[in-house]
N, C-alpha and C positions, 0 to 999 in steps of 0.2 A: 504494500500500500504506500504509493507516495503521494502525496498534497504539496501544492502551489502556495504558499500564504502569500497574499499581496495586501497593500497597506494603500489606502487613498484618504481623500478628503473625508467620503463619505463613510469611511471605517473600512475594517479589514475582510480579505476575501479570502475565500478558502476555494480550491479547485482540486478536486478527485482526477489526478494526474490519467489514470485508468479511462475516463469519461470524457477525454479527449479526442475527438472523429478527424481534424481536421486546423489547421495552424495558416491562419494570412499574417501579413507583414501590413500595418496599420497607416493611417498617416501618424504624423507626428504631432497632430494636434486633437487625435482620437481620446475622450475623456473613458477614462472604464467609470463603470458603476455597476451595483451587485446586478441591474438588470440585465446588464450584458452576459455575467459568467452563468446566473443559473434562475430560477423561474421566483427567487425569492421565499419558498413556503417553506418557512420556519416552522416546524412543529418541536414538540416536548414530550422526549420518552420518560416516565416512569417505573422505575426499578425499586423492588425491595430487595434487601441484602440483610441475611441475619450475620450478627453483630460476633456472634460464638462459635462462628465457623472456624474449626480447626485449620482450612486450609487459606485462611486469609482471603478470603473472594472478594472483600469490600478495596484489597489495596490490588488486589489483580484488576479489579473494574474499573477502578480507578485509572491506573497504568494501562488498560486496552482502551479505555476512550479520553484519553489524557488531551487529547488535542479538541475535542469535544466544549462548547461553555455548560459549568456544572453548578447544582446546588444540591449538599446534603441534608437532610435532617436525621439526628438521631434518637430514638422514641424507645424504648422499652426493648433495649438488643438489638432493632430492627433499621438500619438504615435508608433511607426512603431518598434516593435519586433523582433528580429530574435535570436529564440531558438535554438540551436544543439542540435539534440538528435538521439540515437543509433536506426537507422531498427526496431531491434527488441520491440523497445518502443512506434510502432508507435501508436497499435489501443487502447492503453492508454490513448496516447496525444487523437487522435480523440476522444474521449470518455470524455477528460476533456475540448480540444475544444466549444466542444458540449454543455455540463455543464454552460456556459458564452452565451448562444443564440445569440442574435444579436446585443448584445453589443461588442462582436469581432467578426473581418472579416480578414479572411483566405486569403493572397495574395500570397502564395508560399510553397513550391510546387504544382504544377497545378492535381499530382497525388493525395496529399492530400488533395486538395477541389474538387475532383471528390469523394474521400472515402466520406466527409462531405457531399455530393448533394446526395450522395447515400443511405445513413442512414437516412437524413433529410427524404428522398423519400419513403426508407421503413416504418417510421414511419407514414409516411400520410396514407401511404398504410394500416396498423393497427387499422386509425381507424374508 
């Protein structure tokens, strides 16, 4: 996985190196803004993480979506994540998701734990 970080007026951009079709050479007085790299839709994953896991999975989630903007809270063992990440970053995330079994649990967006039940589901189906 590599990413583009770029830095403008209008704040910083991130580009999923991978999600690149195609590279022109600009003018020189070409302005970037987020609506050029990607369609803009910001959503927010919600993650719980318990707190008493022997194998550390809060500082492992941590470190696999490091580059990710993050907020914790921590409640009764139970750390509660919510990640922002761009649309088009989604089947990524589900895929890194995925990566942490069932030592993380998916509570938001209700769309992306339908993708997670769906994958879980094709994979039973494989074997």
């Amino acid at each position: 996985r590599f990413r583009l970080l770029g830095f403008t007026n209008q704040g910083d951009i991130v580009i999923n190196v991978a999600s690149i079709v195609d590279i022109n050479l600009l003018p020189s007085e070409f302005v970037i803004t987020k609506g050029n790299i990607h369609n803009g839709q910001v959503k927010t994953l919600v993650l719980s993480i318990d707190m008493n896991d022997e194998n550390n999975s809060l500082e492992r989630v941590m470190m696999h979506f490091a580059h990710y903007e993050k907020e914790a809270y921590i409640e009764d063992g139970v750390c509660r994540l919510s990640i922002k990440y761009d649309f088009s970053d989604e089947t990524e995330l589900v895929i890194g998701v995925l990566s942490f079994g069932p030592r993380v649990k998916v509570e938001a967006p209700s769309e992306f734990v339908n993708q997670i039940k769906e994958r879980i589901s094709r994979q039973i189906g494989l074997l």
